[in-house]
VEXVEXZA-641852 format. One line per 4 residues: for each residue z, y, x of N, C-alpha, C. Coordinates in steps of 0.2 Angstrom, whole numbers. Last residue first. Layout:
BEGIN
Z:Y:X:Z:Y:X:Z:Y:X  ...
//
This chain:
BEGIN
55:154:24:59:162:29:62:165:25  55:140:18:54:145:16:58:149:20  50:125:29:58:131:26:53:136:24  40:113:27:41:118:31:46:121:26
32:99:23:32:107:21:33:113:22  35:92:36:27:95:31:28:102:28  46:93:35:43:97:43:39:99:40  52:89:24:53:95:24:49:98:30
47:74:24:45:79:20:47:86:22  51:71:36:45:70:35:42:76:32  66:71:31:62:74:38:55:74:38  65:61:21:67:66:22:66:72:25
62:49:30:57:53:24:60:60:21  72:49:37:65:47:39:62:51:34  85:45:29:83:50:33:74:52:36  79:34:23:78:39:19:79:46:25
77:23:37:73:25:32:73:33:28  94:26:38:88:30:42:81:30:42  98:22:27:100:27:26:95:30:32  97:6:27:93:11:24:92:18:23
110:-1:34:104:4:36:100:7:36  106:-15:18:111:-13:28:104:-7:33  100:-19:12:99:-11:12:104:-10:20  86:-31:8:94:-31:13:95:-23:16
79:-42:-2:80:-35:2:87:-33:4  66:-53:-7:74:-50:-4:72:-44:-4  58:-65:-16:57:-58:-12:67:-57:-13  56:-78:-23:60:-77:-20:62:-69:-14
44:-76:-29:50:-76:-34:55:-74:-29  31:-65:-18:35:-73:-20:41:-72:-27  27:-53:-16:22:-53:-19:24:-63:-22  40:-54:-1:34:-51:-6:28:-55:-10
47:-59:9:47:-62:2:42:-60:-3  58:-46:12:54:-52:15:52:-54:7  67:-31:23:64:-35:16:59:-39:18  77:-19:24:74:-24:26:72:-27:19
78:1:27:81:-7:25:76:-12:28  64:10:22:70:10:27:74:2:21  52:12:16:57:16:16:64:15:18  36:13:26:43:9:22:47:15:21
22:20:22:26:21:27:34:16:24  4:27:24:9:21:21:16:21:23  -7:41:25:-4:36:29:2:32:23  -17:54:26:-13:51:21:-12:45:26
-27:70:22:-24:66:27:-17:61:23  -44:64:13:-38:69:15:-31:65:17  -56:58:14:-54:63:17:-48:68:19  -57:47:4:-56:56:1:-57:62:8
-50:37:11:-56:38:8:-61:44:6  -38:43:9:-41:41:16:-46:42:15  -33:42:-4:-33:50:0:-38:47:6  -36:27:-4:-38:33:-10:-39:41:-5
-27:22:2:-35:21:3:-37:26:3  -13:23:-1:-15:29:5:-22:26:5  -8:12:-8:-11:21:-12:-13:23:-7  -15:0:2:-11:4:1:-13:8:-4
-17:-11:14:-19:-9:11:-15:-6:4  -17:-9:32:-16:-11:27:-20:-8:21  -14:-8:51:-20:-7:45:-16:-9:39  -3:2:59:-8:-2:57:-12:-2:53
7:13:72:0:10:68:-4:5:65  24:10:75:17:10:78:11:10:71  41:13:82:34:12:74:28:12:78  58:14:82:50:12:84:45:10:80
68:27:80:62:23:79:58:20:82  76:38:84:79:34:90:72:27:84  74:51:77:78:46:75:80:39:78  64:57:83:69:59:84:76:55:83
54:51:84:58:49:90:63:52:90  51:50:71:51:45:73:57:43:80  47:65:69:53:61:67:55:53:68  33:62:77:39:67:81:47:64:78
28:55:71:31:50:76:35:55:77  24:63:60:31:57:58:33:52:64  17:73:66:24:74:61:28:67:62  7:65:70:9:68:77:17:68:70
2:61:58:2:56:63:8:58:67  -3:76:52:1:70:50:6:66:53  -12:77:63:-7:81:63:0:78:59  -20:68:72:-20:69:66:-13:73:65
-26:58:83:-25:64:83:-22:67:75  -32:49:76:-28:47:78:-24:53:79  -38:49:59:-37:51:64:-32:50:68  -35:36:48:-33:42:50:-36:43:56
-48:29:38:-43:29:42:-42:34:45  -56:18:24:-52:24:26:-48:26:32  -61:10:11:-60:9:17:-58:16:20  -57:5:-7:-63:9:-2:-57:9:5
-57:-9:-17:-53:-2:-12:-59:0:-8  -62:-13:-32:-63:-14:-26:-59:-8:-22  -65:-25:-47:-60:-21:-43:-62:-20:-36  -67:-35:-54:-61:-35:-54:-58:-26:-51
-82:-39:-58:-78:-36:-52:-72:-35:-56  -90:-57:-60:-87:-48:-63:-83:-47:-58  -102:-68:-61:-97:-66:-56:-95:-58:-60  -105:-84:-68:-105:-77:-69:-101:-74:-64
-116:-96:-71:-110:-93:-66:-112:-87:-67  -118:-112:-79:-121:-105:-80:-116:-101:-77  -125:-127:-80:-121:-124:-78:-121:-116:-78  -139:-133:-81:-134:-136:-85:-126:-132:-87
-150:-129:-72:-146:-123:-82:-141:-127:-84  -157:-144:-72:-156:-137:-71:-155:-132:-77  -147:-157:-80:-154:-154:-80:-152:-146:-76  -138:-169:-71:-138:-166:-74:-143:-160:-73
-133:-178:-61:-139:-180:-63:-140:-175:-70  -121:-175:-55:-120:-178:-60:-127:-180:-64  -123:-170:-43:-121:-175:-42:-122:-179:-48  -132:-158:-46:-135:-164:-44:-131:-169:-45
-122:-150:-52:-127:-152:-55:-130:-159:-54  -114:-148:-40:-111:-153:-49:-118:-155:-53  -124:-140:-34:-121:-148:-32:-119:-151:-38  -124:-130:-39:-131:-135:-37:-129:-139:-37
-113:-125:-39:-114:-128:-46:-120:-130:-46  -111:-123:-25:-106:-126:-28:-108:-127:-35  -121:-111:-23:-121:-120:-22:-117:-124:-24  -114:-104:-31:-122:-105:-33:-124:-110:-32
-102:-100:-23:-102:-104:-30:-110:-105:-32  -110:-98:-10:-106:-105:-12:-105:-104:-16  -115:-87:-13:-121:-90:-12:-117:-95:-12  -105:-77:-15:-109:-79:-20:-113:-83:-18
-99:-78:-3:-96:-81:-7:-100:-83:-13  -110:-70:6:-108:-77:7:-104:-80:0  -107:-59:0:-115:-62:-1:-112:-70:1  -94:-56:4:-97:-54:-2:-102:-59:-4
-94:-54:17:-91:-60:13:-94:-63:6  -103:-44:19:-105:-50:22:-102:-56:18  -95:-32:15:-101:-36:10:-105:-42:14  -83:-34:24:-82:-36:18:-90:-39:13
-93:-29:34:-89:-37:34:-87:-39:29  -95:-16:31:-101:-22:32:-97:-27:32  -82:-10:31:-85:-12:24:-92:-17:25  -69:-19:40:-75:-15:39:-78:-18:35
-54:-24:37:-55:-18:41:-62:-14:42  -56:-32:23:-58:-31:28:-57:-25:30  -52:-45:10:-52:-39:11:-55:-40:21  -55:-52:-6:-57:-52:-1:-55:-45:1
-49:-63:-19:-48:-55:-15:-52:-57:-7  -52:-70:-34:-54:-71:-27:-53:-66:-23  -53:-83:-48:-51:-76:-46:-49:-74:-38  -62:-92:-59:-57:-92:-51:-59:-84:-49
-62:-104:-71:-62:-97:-67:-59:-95:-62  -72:-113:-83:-66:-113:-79:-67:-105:-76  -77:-123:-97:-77:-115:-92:-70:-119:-88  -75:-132:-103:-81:-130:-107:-85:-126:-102
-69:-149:-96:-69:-142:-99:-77:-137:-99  -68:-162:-103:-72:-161:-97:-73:-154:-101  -52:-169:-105:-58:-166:-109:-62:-163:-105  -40:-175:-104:-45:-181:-105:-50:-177:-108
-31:-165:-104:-32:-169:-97:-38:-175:-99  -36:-150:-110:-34:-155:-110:-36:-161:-103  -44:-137:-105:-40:-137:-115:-34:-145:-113  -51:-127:-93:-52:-135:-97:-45:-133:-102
-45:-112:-81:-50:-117:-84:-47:-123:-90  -40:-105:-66:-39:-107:-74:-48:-111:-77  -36:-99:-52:-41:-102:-53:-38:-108:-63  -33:-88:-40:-31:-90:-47:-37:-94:-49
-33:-84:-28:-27:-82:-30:-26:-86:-38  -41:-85:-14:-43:-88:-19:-36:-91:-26  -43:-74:0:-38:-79:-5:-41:-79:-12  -46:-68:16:-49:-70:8:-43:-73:7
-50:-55:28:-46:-61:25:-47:-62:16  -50:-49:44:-55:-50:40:-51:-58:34  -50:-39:60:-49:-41:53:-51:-43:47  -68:-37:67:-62:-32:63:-57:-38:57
-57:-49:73:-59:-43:73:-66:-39:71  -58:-62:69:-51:-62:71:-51:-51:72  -71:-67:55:-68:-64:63:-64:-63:64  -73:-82:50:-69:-75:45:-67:-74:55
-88:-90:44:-82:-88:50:-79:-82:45  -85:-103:29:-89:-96:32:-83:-95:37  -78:-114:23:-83:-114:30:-86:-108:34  -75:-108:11:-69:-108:16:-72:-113:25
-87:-111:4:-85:-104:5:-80:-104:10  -86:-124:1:-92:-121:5:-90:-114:10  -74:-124:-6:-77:-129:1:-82:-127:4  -79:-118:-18:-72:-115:-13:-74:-119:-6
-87:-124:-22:-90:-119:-21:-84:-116:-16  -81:-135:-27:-86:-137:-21:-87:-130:-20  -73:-129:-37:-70:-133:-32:-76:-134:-24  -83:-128:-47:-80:-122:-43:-77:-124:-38
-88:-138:-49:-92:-134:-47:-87:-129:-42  -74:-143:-57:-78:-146:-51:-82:-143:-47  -72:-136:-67:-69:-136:-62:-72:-138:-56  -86:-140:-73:-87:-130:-70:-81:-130:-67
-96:-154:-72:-88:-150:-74:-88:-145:-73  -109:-159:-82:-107:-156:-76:-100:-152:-77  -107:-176:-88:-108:-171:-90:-106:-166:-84  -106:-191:-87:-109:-189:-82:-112:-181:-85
-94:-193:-95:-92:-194:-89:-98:-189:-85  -93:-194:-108:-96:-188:-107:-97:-189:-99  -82:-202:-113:-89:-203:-117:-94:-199:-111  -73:-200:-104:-75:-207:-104:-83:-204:-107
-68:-184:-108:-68:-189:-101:-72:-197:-101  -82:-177:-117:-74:-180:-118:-75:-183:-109  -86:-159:-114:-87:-166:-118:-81:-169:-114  -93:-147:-108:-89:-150:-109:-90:-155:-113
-106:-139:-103:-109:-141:-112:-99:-144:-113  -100:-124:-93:-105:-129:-96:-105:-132:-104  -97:-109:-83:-98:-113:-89:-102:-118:-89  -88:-101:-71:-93:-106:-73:-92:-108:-81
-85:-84:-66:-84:-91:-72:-92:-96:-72  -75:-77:-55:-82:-80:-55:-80:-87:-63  -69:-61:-52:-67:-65:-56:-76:-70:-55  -65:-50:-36:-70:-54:-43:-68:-61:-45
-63:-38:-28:-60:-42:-31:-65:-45:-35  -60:-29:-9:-67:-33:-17:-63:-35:-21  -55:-19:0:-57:-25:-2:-59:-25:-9  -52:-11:15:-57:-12:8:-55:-18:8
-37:-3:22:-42:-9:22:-45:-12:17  -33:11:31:-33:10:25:-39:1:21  -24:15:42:-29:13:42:-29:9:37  -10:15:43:-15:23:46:-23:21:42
7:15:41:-2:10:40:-7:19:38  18:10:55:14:14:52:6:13:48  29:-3:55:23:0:53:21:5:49  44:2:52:41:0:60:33:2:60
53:2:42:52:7:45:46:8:52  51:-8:29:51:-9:37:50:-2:36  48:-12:13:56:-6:16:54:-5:24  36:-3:-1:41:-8:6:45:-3:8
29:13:2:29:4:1:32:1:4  27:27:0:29:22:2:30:15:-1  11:37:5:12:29:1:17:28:5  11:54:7:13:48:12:16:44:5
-4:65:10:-1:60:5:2:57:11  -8:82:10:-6:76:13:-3:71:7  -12:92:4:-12:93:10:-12:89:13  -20:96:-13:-16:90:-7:-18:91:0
-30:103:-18:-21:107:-14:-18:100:-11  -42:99:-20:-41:102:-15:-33:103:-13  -32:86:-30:-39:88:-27:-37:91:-22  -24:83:-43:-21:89:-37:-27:91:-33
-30:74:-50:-29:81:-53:-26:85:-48  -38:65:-40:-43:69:-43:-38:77:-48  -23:60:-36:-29:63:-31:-34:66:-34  -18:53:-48:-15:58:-43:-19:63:-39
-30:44:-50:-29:49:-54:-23:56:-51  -27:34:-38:-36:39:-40:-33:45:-46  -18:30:-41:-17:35:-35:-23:40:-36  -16:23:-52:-14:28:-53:-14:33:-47
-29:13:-51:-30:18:-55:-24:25:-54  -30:2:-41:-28:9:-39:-28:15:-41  -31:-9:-47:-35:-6:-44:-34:1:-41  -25:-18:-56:-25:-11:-56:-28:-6:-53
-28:-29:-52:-33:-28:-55:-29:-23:-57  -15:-28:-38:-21:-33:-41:-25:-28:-44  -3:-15:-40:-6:-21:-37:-14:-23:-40  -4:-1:-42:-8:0:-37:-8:-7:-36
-4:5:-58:-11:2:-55:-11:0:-47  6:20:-56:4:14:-60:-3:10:-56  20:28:-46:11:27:-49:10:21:-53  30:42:-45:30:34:-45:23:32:-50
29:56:-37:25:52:-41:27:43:-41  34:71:-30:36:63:-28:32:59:-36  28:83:-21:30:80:-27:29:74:-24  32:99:-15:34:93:-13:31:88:-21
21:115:-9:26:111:-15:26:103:-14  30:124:4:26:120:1:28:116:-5  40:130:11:34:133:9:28:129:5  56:125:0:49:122:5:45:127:5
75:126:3:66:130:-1:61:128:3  88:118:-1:85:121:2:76:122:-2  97:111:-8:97:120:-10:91:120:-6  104:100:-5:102:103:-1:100:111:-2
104:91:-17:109:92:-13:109:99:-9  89:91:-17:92:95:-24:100:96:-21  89:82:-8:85:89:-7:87:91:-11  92:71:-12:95:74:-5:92:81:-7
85:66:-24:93:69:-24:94:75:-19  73:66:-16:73:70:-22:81:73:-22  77:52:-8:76:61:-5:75:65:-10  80:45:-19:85:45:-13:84:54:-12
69:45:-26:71:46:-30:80:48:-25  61:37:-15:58:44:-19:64:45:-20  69:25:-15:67:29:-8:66:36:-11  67:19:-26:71:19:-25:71:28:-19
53:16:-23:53:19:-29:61:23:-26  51:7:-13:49:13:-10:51:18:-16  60:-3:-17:60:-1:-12:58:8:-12  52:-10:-28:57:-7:-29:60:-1:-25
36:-14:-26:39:-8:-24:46:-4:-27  44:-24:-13:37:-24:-16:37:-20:-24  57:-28:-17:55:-23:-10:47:-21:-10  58:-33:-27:63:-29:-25:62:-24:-18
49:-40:-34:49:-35:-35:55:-32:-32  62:-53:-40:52:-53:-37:55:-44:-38  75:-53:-29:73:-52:-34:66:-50:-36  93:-51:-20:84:-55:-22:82:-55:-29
100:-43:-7:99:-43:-15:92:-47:-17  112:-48:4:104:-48:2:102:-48:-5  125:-50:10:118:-43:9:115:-42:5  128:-61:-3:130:-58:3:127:-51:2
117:-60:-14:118:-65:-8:122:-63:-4  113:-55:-30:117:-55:-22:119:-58:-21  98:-53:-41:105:-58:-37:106:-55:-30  93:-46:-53:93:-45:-46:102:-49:-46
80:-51:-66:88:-49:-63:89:-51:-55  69:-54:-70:69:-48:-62:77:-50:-60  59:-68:-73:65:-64:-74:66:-61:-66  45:-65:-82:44:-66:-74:52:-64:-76
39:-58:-93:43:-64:-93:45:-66:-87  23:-53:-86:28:-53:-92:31:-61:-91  20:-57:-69:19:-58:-77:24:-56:-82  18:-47:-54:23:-53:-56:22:-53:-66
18:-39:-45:10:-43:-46:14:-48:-51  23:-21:-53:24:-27:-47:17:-33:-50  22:-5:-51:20:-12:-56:22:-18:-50  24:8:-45:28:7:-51:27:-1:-53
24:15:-30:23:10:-37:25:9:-40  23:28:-23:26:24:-24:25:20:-31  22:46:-14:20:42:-22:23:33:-17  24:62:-12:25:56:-9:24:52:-14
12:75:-5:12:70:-10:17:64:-9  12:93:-4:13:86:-3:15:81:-6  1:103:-7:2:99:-10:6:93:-4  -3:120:-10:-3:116:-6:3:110:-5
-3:130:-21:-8:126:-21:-10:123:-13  9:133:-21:8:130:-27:2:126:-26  20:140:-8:15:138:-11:12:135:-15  36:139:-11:31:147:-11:22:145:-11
36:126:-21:37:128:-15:33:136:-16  43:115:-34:39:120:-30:41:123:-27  43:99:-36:49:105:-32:42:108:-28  38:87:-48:36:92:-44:42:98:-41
34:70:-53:40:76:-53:38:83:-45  24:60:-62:25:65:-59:32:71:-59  23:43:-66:29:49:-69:29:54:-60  7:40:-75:9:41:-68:16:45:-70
0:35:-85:7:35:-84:10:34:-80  -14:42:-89:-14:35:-86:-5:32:-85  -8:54:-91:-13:51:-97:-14:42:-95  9:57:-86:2:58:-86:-1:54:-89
24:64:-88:20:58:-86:13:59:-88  34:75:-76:30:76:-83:27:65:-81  46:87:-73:43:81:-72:41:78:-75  54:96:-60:48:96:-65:47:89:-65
69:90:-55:63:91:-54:60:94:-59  83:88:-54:82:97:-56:75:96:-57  86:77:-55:89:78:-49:84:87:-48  87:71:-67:92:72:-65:95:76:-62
73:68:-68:76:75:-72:82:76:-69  74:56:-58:69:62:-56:73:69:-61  77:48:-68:81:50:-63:78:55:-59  69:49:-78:76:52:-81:79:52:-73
59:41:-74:58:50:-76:64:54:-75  63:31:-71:63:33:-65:60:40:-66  63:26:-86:69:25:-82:70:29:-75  48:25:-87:53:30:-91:60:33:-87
43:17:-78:42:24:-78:46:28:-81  47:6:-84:52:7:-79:50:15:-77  41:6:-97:47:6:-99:52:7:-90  28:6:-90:29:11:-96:38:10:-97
18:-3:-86:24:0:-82:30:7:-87  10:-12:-88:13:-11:-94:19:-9:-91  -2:-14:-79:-3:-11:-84:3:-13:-92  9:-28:-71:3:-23:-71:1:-22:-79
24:-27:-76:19:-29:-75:13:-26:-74  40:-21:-75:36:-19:-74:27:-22:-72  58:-25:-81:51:-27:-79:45:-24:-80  73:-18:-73:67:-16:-79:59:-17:-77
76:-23:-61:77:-27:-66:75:-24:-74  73:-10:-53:70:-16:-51:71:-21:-57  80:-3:-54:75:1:-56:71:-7:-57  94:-5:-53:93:-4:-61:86:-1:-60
93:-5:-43:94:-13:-43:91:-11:-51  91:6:-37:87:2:-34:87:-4:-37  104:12:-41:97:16:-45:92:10:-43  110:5:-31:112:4:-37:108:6:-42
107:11:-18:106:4:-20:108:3:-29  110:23:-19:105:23:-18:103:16:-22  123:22:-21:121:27:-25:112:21:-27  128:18:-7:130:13:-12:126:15:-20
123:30:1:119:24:1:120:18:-4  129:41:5:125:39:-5:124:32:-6  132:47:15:136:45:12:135:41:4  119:51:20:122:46:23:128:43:20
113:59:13:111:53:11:114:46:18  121:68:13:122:66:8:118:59:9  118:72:26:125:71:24:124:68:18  105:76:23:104:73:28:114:68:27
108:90:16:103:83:13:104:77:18  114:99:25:116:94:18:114:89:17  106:99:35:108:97:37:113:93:31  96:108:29:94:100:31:100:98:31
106:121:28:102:118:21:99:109:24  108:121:44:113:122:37:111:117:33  97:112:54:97:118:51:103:118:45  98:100:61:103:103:62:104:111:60
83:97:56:87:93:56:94:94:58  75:108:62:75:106:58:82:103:55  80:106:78:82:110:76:81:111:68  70:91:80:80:94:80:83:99:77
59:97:76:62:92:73:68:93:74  58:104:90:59:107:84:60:103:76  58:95:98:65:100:98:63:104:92  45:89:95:52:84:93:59:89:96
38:99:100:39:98:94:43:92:90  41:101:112:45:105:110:42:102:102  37:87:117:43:91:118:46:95:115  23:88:117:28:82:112:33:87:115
20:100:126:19:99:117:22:96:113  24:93:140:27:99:134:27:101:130  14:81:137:22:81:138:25:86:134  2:91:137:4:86:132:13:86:131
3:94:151:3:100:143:4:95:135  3:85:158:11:89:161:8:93:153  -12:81:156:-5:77:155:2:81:156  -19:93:160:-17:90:154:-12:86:153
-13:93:175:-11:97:171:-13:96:163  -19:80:179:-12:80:180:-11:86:175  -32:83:176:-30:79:172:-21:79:174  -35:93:188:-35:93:179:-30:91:176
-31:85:197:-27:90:196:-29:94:190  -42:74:198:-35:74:198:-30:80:195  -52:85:200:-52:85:194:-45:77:192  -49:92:212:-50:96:208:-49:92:200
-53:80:221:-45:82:220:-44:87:214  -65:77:217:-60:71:214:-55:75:215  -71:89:224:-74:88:217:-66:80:212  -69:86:239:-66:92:233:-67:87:229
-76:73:239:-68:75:239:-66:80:235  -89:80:238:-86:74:233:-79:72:234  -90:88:248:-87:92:242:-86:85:237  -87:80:260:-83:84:258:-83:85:250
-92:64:257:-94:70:257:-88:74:255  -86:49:261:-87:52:255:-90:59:260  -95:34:273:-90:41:269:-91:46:264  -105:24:270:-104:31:273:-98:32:271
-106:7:276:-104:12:270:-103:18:273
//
């Protein structure tokens, strides 16, 4: 083996010493811009807002428990919207509700047509009648819907306070939005509607969801929804025996379906959430129906699913057919959409990104980036810059009866969004 050549030494010392000087410009970038977080954050007017919400926290929890025990099911959020109007009025906001009943509150900034958005749900996945009363456990306040979006609702309406505390002036206007539609077959009606009337002036969105302060959800993950009905001729259990069932079809049609590979990458996941049908236990039903989410970190994976799932309930009602000796057409399947998220992801680079680690380290945080799926599709989808983010505390149990939340140091969550919001927007001079 020869030896290198001078000038291919040069050429590698040269570009060592590149890279050593991008890396020493970086360093110094993060540096002054988590010093200038500090300086933010030790500013007069921050530095109220920051006091208050370290002293409020008993405040905080209490709007939290009375936002969560007025029941809010999909598409009838109307009486917890109201509740989270009057706190927003409270706290000086503008604040109106919208034709879908999104409760917008707006703190204008020297700029009007430059938009920060923080939004937060308002519907839980849980049924009329579903009892919300919040129980305490020691810490742990439980309750469906306590952290699935009690949490992030509570969190708005925290930093809204702090900032009305605070006196202080954004160059930018702030609005906080509690949304409707974002679980199940709401489909994301009230962020699409957030998004279409603000448009170009949203500079950024931040979905809080939840309480973990740890995941950053950067990456916005599609999914489908669809309702699939089988129908047939029904008849009695004895008399009718060899009549084809649509529970049955649909049951073989799941067995087939939960054969398909689902990849470990890109992410890739289904749930078969609801399945109704038949009048009586001695009556071979007329219909049945199964309701089905599929999601993916990519939209060709998802429509992979897609195809495959239809092609198992199709088989799954060849089969009943056959088995029962029954004429073709015996059986009649229908699939409707329920609903679909579009796929999305930030920039890693993304200035967004850089803002909430900077307050991340400021706050002594560990967080990282993930996928999920969120109000932040919608902007992501759109192009325009948006991310997920908890609002501090703990919590477990989501989308179950038995969902908790445990506010023990909540207060660095809200500080977190707190800081968020004003770097974004920035002090008026």
């Amino acid at each position: 083996m020869t030896a290198p050549s001078r000038p291919r030494r040069a050429n590698r010392v040269k570009l060592a010493a590149f890279c050593g000087i991008v890396l020493c410009m970086a360093a110094i970038s993060s540096r002054a811009t988590q010093q200038a977080i500090a300086r933010l954050a030790h500013s007069p007017a921050c530095a109220l807002g920051l006091d208050w919400l370290d002293k409020n926290g008993a405040w905080v929890t209490e709007q939290h428990i009375h936002l969560v025990e007025i029941p809010a099911p999909a598409f009838n959020e109307a009486p917890r919207a109201e509740f989270l109007k009057q706190l927003f009025e409270s706290t000086g906001l503008h604040v109106r509700t919208d034709s879908v009943g999104n409760v917008i509150a707006e703190r204008p900034g020297a700029d009007a047509n430059s938009v920060i958005l923080f939004a937060a749900h308002l519907d839980t996945v849980f049924p009329a009648g579903t009892d919300v009363h919040v129980n305490r456990e020691d810490d742990l306040l439980k309750a469906p819907g306590i952290g699935d979006d009690g949490a992030g609702l509570a969190s708005l309406v925290a930093v809204a306070r702090a900032l009305s505390e605070s006196r202080v002036r954004t160059a930018k206007t702030l609005v906080f939005a509690g949304d409707v539609g974002e679980e199940g077959e709401g489909n994301l009606r009230g962020i699409k509607a957030l998004a279409e009337s603000y448009g170009s002036r949203l500079a950024a969105v931040i979905a809080v969801d939840g309480a973990s302060t740890m995941p950053i959800t950067t990456q916005g993950v599609a999914s489908r929804r669809f309702e699939v009905t089988v129908t047939g001729p029904g008849g009695h259990s004895w008399a009718d025996f060899d009549a084809p069932n649509p529970i049955t079809a649909i049951s073989r049609g799941i067995v087939r379906f939960s054969s398909v590979r689902i990849p470990a990458s890109p992410r890739t996941t289904y749930n078969f959430g609801v399945i109704e049908g038949g009048t009586s236990v001695n009556s071979i039903p007329a219909s049945a129906s199964l309701k089905v989410d599929l999601r993916s970190e990519e939209e060709s994976e998802l429509a992979r699913l897609e195809t495959a799932l239809r092609d198992a309930m199709d088989a799954g009602a060849r089969d009943e057919i056959s088995a029962t000796h029954s004429t073709p057409g015996a059986l009649q399947l229908n699939f409707r959409s329920l609903g679909a998220r579009p796929a999305g992801k930030l920039p890693a680079d993304s200035p967004l990104l850089a803002t909430v680690l900077d307050v991340d380290a400021y706050l002594g945080i560990s967080s990282r980036p993930e996928s999920g799926s969120t109000d932040a599709n919608i902007p992501l989808a759109l192009g325009i810059p948006a991310l997920a983010v908890g609002g501090g505390g703990k919590a477990g149990g989501a989308h179950t009866l038995g969902e908790w939340f445990d506010p023990t140091d909540r207060e660095l969550g809200l500080k977190r969004l707190y800081l968020i919001a004003l770097a974004l927007a920035g002090l008026q001079q």
